[in-house]
N, CA, C and O atoms as a GROMACS GRO file, in nm:
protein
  576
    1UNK      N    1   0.851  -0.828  -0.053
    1UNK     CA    2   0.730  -0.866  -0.123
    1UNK      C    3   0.761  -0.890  -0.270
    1UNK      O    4   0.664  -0.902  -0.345
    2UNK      N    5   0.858  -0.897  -0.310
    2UNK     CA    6   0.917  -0.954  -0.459
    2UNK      C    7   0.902  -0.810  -0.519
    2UNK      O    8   0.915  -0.701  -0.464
    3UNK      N    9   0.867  -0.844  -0.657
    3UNK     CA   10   0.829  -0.714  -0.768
    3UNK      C   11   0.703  -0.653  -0.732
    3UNK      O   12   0.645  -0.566  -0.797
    4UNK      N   13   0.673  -0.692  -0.649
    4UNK     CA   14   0.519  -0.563  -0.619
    4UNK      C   15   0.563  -0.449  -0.558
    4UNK      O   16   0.685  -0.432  -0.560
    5UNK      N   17   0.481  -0.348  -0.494
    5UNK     CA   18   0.463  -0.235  -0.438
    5UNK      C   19   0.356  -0.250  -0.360
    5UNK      O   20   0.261  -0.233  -0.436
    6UNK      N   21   0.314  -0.272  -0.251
    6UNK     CA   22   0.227  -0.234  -0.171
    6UNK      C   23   0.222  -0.145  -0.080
    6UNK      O   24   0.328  -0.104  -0.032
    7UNK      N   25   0.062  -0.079  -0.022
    7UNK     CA   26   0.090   0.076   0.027
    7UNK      C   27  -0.094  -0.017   0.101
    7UNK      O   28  -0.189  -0.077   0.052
    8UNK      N   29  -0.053   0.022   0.229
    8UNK     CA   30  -0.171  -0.004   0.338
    8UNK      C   31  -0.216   0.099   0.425
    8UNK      O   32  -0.142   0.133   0.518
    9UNK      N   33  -0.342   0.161   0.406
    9UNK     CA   34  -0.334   0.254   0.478
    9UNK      C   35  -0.404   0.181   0.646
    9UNK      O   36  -0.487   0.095   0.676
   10UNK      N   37  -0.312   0.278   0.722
   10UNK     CA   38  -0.319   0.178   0.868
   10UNK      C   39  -0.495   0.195   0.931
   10UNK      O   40  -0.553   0.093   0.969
   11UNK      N   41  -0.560   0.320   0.935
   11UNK     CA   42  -0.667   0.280   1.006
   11UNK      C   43  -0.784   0.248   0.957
   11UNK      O   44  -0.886   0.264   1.023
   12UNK      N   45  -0.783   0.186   0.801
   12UNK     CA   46  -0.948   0.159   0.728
   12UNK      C   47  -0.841  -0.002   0.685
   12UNK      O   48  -0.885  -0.089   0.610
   13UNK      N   49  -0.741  -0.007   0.734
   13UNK     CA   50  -0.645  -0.161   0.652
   13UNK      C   51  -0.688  -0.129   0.460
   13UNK      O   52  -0.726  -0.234   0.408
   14UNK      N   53  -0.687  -0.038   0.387
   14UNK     CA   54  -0.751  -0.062   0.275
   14UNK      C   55  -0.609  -0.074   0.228
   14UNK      O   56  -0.521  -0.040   0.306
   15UNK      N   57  -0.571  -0.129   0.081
   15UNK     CA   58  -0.475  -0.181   0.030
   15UNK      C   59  -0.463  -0.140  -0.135
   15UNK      O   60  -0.557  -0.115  -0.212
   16UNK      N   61  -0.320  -0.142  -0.164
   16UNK     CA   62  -0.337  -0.078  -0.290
   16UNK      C   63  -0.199  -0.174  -0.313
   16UNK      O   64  -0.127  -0.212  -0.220
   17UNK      N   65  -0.178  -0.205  -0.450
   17UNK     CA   66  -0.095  -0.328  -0.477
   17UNK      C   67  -0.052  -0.250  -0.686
   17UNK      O   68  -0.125  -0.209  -0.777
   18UNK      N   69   0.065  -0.264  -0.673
   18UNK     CA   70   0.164  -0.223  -0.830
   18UNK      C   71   0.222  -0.320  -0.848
   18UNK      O   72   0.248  -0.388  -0.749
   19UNK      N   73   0.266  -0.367  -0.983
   19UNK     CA   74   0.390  -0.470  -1.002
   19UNK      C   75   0.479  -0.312  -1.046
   19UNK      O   76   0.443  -0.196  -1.069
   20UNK      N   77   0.619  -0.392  -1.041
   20UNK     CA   78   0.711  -0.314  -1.037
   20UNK      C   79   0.739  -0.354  -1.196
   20UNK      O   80   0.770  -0.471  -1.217
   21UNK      N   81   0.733  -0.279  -1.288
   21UNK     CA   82   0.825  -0.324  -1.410
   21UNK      C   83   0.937  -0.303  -1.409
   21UNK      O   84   0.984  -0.351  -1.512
   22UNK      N   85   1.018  -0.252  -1.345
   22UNK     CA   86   1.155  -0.198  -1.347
   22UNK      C   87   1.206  -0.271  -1.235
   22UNK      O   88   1.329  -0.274  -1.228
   23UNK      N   89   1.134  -0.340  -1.134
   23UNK     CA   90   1.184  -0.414  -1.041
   23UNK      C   91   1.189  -0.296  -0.944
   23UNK      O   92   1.113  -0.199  -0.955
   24UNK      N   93   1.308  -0.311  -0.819
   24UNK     CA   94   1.335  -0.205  -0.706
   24UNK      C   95   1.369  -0.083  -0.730
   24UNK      O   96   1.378  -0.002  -0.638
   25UNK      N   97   1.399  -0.047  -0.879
   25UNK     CA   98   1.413   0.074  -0.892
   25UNK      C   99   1.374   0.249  -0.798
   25UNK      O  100   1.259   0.287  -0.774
   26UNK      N  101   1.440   0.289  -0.779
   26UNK     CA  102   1.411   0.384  -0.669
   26UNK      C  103   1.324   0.498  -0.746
   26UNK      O  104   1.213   0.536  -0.709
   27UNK      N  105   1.405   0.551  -0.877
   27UNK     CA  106   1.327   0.633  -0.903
   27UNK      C  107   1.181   0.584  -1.005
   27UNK      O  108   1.103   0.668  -1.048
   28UNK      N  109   1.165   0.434  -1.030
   28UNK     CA  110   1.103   0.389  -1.087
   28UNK      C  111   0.938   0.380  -0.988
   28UNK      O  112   0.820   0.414  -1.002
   29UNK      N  113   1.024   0.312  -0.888
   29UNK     CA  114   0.930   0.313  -0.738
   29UNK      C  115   0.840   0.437  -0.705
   29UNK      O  116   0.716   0.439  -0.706
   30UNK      N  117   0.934   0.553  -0.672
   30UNK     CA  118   0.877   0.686  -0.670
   30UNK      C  119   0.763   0.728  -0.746
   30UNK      O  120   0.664   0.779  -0.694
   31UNK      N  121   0.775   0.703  -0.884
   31UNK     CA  122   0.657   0.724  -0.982
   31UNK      C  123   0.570   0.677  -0.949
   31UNK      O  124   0.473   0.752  -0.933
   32UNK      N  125   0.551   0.506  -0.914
   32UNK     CA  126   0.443   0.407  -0.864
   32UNK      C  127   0.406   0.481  -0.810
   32UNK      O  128   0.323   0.559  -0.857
   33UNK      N  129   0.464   0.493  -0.646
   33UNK     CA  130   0.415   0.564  -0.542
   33UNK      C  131   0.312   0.696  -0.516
   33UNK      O  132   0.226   0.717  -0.431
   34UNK      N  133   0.372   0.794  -0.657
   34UNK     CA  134   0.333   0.882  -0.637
   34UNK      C  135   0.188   0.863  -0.741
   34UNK      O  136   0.092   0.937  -0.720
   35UNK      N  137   0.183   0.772  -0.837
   35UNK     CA  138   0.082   0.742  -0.923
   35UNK      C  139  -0.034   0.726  -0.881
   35UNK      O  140  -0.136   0.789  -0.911
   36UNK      N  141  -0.010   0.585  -0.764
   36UNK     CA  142  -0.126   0.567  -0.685
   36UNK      C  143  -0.167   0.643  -0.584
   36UNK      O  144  -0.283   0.636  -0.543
   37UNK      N  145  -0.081   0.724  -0.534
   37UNK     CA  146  -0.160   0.769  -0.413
   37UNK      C  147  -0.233   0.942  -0.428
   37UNK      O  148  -0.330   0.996  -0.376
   38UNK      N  149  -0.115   0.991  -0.537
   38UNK     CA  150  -0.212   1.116  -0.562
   38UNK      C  151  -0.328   1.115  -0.586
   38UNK      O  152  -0.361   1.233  -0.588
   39UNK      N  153  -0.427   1.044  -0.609
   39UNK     CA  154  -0.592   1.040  -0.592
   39UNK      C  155  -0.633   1.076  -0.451
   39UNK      O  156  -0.729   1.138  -0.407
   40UNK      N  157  -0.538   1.022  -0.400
   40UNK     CA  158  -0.599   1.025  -0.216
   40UNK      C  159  -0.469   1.129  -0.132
   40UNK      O  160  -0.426   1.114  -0.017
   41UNK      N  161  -0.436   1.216  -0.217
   41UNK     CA  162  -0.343   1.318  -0.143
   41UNK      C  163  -0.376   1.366  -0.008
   41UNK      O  164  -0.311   1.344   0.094
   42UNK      N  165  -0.485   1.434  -0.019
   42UNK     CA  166  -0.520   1.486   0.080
   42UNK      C  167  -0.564   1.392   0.221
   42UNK      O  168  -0.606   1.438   0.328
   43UNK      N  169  -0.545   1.267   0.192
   43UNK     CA  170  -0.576   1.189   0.259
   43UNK      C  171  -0.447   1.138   0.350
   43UNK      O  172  -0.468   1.120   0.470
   44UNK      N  173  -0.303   1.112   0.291
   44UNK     CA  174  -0.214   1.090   0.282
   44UNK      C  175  -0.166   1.180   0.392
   44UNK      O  176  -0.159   1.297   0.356
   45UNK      N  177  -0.123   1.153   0.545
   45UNK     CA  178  -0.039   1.243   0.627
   45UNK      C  179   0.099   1.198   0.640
   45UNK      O  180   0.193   1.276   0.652
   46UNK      N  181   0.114   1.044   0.637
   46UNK     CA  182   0.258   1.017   0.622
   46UNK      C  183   0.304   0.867   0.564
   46UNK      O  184   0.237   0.783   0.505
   47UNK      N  185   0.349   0.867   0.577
   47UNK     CA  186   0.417   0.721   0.484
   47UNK      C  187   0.546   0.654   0.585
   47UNK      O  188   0.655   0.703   0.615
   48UNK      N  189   0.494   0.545   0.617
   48UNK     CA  190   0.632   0.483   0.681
   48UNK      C  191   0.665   0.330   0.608
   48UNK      O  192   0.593   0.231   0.590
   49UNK      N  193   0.795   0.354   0.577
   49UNK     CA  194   0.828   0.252   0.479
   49UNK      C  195   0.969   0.151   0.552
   49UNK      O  196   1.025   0.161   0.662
   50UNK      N  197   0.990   0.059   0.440
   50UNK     CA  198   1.130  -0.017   0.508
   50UNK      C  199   1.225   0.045   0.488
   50UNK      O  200   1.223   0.146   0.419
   51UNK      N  201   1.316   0.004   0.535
   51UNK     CA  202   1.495   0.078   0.467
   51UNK      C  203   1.534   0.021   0.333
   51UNK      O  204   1.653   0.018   0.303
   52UNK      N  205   1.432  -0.031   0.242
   52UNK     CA  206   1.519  -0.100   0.149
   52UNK      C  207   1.572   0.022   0.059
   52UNK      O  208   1.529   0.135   0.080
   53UNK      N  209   1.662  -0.002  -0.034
   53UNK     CA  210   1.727   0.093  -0.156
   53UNK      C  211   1.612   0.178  -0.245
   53UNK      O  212   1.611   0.294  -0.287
   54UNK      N  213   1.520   0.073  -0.253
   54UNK     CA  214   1.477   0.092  -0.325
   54UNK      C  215   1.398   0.226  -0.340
   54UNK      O  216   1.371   0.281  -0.447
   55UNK      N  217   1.352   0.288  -0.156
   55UNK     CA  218   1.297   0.402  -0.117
   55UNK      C  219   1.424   0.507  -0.092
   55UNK      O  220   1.454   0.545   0.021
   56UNK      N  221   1.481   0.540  -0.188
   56UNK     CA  222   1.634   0.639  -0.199
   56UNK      C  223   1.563   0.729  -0.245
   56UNK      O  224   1.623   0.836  -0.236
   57UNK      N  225   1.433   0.742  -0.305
   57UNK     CA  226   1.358   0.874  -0.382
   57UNK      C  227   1.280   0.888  -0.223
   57UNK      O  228   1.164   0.929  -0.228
   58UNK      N  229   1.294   0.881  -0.189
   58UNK     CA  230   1.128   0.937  -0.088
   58UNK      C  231   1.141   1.053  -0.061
   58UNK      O  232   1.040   1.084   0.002
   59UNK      N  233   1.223   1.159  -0.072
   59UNK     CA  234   1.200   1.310  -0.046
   59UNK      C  235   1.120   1.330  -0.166
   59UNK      O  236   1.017   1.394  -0.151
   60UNK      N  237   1.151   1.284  -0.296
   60UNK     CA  238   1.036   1.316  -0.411
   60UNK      C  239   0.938   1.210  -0.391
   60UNK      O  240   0.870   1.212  -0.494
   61UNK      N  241   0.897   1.128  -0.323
   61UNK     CA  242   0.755   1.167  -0.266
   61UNK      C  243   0.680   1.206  -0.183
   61UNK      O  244   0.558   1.204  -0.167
   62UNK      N  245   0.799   1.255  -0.111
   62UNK     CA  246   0.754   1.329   0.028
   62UNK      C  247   0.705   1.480  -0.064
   62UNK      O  248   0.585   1.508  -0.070
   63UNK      N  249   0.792   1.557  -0.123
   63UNK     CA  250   0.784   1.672  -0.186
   63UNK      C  251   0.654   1.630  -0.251
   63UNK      O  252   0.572   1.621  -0.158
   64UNK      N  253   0.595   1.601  -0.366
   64UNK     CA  254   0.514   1.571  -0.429
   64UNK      C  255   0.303   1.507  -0.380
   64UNK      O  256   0.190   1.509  -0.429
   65UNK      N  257   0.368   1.468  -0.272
   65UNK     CA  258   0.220   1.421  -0.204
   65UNK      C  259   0.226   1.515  -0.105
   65UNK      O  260   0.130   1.501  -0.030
   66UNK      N  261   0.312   1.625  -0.064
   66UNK     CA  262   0.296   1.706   0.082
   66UNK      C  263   0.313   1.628   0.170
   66UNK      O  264   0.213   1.641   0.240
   67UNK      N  265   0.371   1.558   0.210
   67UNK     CA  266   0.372   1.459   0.317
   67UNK      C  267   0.455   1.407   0.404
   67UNK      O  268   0.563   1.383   0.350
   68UNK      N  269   0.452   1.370   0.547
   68UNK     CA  270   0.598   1.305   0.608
   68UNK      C  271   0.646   1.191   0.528
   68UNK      O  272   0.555   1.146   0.459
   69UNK      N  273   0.763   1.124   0.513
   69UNK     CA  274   0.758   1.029   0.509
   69UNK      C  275   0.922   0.942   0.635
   69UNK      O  276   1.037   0.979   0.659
   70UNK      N  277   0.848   0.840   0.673
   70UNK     CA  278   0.944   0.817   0.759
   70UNK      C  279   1.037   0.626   0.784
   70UNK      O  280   1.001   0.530   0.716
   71UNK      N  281   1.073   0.622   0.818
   71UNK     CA  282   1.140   0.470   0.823
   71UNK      C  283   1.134   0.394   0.931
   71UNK      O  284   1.196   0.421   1.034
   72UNK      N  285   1.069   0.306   0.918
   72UNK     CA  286   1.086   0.158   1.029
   72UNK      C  287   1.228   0.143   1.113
   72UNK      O  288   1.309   0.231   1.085
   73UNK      N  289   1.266   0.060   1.197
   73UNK     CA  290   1.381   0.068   1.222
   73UNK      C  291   1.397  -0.041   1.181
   73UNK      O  292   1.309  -0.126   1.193
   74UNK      N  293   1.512  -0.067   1.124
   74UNK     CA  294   1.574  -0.219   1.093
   74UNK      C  295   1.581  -0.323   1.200
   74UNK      O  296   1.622  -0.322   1.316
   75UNK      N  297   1.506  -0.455   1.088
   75UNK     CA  298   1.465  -0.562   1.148
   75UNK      C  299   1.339  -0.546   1.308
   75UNK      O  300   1.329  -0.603   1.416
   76UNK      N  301   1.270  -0.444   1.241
   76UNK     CA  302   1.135  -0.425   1.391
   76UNK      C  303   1.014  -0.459   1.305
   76UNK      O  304   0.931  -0.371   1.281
   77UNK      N  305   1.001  -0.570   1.263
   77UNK     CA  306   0.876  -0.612   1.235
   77UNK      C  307   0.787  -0.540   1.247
   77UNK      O  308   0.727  -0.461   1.174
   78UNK      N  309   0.779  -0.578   1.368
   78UNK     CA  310   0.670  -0.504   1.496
   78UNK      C  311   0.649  -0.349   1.463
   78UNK      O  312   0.558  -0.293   1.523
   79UNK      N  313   0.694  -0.307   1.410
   79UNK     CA  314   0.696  -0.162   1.402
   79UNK      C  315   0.565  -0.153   1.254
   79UNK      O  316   0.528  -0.040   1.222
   80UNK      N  317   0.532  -0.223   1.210
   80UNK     CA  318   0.479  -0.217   1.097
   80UNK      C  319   0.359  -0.407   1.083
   80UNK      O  320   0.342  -0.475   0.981
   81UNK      N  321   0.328  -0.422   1.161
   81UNK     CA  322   0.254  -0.501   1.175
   81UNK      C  323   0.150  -0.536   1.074
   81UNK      O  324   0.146  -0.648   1.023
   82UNK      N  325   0.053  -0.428   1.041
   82UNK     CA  326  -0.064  -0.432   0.929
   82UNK      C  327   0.011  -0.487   0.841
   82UNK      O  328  -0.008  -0.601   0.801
   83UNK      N  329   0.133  -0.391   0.791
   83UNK     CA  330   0.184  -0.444   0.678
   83UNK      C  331   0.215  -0.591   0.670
   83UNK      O  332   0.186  -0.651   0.566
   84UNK      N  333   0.270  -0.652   0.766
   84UNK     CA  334   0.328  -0.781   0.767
   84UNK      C  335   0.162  -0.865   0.770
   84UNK      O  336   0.126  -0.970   0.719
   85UNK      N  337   0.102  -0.781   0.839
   85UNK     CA  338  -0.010  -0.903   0.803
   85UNK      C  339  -0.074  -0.918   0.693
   85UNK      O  340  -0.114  -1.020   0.637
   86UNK      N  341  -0.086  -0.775   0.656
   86UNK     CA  342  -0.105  -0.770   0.472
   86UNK      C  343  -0.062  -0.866   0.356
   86UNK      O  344  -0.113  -0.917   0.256
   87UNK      N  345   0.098  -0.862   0.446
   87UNK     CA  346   0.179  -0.954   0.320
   87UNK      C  347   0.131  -1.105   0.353
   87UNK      O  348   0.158  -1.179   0.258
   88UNK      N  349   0.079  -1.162   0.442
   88UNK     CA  350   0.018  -1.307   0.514
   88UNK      C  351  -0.098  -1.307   0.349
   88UNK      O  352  -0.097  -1.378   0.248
   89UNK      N  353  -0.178  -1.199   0.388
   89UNK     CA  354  -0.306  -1.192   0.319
   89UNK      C  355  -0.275  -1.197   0.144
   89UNK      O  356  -0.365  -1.220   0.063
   90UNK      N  357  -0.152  -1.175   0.110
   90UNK     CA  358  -0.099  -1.127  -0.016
   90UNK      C  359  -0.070  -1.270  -0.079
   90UNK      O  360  -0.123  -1.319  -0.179
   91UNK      N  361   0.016  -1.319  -0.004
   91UNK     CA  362   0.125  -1.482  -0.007
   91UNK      C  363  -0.024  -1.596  -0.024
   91UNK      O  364  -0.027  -1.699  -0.092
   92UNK      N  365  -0.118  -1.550   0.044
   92UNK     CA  366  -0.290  -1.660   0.018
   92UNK      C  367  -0.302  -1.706  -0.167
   92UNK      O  368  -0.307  -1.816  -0.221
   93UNK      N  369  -0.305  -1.531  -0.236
   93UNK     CA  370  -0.308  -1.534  -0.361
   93UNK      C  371  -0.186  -1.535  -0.483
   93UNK      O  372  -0.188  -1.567  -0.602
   94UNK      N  373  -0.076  -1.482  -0.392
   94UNK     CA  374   0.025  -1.506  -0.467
   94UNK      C  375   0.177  -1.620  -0.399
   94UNK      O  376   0.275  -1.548  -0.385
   95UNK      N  377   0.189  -1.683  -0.383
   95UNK     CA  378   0.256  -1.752  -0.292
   95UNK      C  379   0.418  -1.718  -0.357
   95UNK      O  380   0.453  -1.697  -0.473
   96UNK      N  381   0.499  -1.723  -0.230
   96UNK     CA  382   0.621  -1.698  -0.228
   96UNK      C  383   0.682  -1.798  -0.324
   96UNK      O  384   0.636  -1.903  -0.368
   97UNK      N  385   0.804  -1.734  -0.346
   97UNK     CA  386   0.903  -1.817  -0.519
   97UNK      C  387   0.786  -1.812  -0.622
   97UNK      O  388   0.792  -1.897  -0.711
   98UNK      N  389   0.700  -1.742  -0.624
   98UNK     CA  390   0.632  -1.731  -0.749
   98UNK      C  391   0.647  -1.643  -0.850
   98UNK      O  392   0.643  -1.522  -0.825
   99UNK      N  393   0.666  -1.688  -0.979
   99UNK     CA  394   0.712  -1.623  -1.082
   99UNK      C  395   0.670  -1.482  -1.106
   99UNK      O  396   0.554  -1.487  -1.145
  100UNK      N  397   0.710  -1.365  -1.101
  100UNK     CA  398   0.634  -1.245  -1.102
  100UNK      C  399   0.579  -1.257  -1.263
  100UNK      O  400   0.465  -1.215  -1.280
  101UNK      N  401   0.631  -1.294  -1.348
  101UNK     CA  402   0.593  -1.257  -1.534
  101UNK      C  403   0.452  -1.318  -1.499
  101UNK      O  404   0.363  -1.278  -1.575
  102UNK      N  405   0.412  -1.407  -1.400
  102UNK     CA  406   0.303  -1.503  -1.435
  102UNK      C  407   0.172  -1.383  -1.388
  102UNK      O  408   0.058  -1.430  -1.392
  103UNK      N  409   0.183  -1.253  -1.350
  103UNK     CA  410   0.137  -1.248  -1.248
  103UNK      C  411   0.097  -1.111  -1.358
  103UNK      O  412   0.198  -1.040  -1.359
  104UNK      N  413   0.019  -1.066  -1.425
  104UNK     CA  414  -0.012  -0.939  -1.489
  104UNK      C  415  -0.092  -0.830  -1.398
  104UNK      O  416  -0.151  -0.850  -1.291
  105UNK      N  417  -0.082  -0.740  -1.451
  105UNK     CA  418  -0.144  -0.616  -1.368
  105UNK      C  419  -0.324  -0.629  -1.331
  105UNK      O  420  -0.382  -0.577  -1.235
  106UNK      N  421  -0.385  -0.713  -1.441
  106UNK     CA  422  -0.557  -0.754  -1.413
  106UNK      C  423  -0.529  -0.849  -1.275
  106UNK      O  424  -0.610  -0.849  -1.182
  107UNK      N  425  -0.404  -0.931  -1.275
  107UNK     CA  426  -0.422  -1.033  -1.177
  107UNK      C  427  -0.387  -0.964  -1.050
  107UNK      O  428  -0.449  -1.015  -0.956
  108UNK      N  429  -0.304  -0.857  -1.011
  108UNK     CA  430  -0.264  -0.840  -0.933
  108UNK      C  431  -0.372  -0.708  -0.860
  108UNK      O  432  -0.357  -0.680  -0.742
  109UNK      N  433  -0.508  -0.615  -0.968
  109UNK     CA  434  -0.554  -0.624  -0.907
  109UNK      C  435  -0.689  -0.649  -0.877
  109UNK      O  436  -0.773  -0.578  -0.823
  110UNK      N  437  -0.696  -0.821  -0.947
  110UNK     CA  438  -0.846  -0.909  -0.904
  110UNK      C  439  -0.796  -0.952  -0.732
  110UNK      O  440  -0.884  -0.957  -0.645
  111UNK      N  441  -0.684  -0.973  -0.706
  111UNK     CA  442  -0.627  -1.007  -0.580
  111UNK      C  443  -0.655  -0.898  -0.500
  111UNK      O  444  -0.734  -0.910  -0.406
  112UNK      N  445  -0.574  -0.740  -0.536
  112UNK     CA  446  -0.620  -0.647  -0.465
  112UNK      C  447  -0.780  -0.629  -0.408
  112UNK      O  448  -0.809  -0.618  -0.289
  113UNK      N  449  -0.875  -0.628  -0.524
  113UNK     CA  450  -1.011  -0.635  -0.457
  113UNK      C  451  -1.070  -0.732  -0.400
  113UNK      O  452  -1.193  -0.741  -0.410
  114UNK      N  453  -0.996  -0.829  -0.328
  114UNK     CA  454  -1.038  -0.949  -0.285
  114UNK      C  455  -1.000  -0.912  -0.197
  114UNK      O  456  -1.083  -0.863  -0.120
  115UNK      N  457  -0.839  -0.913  -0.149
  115UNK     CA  458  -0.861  -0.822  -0.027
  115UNK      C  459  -0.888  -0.719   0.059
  115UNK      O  460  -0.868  -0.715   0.181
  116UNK      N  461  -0.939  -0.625  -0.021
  116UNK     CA  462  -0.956  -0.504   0.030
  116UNK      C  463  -1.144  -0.544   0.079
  116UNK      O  464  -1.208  -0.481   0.163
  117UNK      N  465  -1.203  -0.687  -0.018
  117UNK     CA  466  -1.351  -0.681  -0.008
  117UNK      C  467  -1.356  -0.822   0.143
  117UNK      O  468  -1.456  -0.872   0.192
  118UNK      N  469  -1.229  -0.845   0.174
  118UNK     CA  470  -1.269  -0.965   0.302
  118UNK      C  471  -1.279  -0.893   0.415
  118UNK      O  472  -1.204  -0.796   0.429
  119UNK      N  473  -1.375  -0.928   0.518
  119UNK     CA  474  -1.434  -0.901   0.623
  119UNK      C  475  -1.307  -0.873   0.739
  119UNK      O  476  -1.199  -0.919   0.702
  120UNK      N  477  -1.307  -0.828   0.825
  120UNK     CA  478  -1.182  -0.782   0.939
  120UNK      C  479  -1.223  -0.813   1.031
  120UNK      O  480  -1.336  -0.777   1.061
  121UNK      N  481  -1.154  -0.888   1.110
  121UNK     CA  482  -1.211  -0.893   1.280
  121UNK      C  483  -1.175  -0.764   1.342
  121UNK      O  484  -1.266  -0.722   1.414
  122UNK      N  485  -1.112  -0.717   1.339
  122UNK     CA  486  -1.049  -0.560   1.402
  122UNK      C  487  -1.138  -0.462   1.344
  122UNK      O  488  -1.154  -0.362   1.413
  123UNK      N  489  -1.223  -0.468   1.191
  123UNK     CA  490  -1.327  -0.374   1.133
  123UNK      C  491  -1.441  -0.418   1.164
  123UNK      O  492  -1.534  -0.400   1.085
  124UNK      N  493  -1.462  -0.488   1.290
  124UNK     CA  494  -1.601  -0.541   1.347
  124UNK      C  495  -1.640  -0.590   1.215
  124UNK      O  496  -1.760  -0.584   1.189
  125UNK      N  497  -1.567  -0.635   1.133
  125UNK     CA  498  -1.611  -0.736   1.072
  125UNK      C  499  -1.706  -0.697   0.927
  125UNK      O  500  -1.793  -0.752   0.860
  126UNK      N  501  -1.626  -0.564   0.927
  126UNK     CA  502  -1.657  -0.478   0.814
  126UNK      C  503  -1.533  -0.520   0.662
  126UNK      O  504  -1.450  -0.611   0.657
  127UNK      N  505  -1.559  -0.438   0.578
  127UNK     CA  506  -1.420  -0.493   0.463
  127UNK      C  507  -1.335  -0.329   0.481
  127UNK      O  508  -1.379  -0.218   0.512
  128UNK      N  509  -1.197  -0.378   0.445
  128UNK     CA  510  -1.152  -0.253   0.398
  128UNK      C  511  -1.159  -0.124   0.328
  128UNK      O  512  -1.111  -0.013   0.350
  129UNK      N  513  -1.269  -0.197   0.195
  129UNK     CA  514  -1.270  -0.072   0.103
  129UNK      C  515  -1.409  -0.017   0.134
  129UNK      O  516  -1.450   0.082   0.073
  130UNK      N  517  -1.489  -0.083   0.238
  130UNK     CA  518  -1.643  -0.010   0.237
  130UNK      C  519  -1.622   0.118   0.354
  130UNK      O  520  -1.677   0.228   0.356
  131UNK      N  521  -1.498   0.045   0.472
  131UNK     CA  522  -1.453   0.186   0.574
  131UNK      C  523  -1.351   0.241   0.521
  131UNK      O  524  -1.329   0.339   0.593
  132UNK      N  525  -1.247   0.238   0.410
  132UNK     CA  526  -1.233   0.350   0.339
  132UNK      C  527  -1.259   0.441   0.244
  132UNK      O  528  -1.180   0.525   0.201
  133UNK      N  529  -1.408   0.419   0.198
  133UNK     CA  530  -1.502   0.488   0.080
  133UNK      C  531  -1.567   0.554   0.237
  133UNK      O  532  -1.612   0.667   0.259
  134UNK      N  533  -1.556   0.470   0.303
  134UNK     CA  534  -1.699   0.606   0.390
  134UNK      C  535  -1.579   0.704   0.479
  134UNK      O  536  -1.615   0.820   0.496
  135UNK      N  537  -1.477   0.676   0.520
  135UNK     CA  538  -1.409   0.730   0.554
  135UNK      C  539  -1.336   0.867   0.494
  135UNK      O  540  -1.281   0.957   0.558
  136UNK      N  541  -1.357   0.853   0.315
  136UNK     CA  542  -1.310   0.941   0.214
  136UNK      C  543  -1.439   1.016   0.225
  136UNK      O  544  -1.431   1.109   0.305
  137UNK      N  545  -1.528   1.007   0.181
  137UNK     CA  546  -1.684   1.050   0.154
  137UNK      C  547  -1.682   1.163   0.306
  137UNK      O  548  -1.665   1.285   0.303
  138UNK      N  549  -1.698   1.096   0.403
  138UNK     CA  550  -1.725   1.174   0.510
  138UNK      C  551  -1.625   1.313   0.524
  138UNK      O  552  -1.666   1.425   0.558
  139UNK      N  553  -1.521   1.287   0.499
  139UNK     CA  554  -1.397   1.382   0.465
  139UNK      C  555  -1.444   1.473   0.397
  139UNK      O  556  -1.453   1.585   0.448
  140UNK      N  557  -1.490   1.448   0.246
  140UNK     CA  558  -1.514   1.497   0.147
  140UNK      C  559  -1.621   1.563   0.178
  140UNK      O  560  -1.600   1.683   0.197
  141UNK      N  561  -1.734   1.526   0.192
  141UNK     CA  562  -1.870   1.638   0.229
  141UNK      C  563  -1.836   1.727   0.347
  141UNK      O  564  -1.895   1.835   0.353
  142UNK      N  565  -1.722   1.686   0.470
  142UNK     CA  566  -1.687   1.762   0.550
  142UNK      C  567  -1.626   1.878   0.512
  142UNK      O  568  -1.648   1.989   0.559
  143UNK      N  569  -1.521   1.841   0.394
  143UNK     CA  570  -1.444   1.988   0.338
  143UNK      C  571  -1.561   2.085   0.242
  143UNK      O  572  -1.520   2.198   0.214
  144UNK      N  573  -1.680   2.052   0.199
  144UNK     CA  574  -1.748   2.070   0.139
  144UNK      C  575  -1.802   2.238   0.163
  144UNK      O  576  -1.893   2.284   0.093
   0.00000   0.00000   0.00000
């Protein structure tokens, strides 16, 4: 996915999108990782990512969010599907060979809430971020 970071959570599809300033950096990555998602820790049971280099930190974010984190098998697409369709949904607003400098953090996430606000055929046609606000909420008054 170039200089971004993206993180999909699989059963609300909601989406969360970083540029990388440091590029693939591992321990640079880690920070991202752990930046965005500690809001939703408790939400967080595991993380399955690619084999790239770039995830060489993931015990510090496994340590840090409490969490599994685990690996795709090389070259199984299929093993990670949302994601790949995510990146379909991503390439709409940012298209491939596109310059990352062009691309600032407001832009990357006016894109994010565009997709997180389009309708799902698989969410009966609900958006991402309205079944993962009720999905958090319901949690939340449940631990209550």
């Amino acid at each position: 996915m170039g200089e971004f970071f993206k993180f999909v959570e699989r059963t609300t599809a909601f989406f969360l999108m970083e540029k990388l300033p440091f590029g693939k950096n591992a321990e640079e990555l880690a920070k991202i990782v752990i930046q965005m998602l500690l809001p939703y820790k408790a939400f967080v049971h595991s993380i399955t990512s690619d084999n790239g280099t770039e995830f060489a930190s993931h015990k510090k974010i496994s340590r840090k969010l409490l969490t599994a984190f685990f690996f795709a098998h090389p070259y199984s697409s299929w093993e990670r599907g949302l994601s790949e369709y995510t990146n379909k949904l991503v390439r709409q607003y940012i298209p491939k060979k596109s310059i990352f400098e062009d691309y600032d953090n407001q832009k990357i996430k006016e894109n994010q809430y565009k997709i997180n606000r389009r309708p799902r055929k698989n969410l009966n046609y609900e958006n991402p971020k309205n079944i993962f606000y009720k999905f958090v909420n319901q949690k939340v008054a449940f631990a209550s």
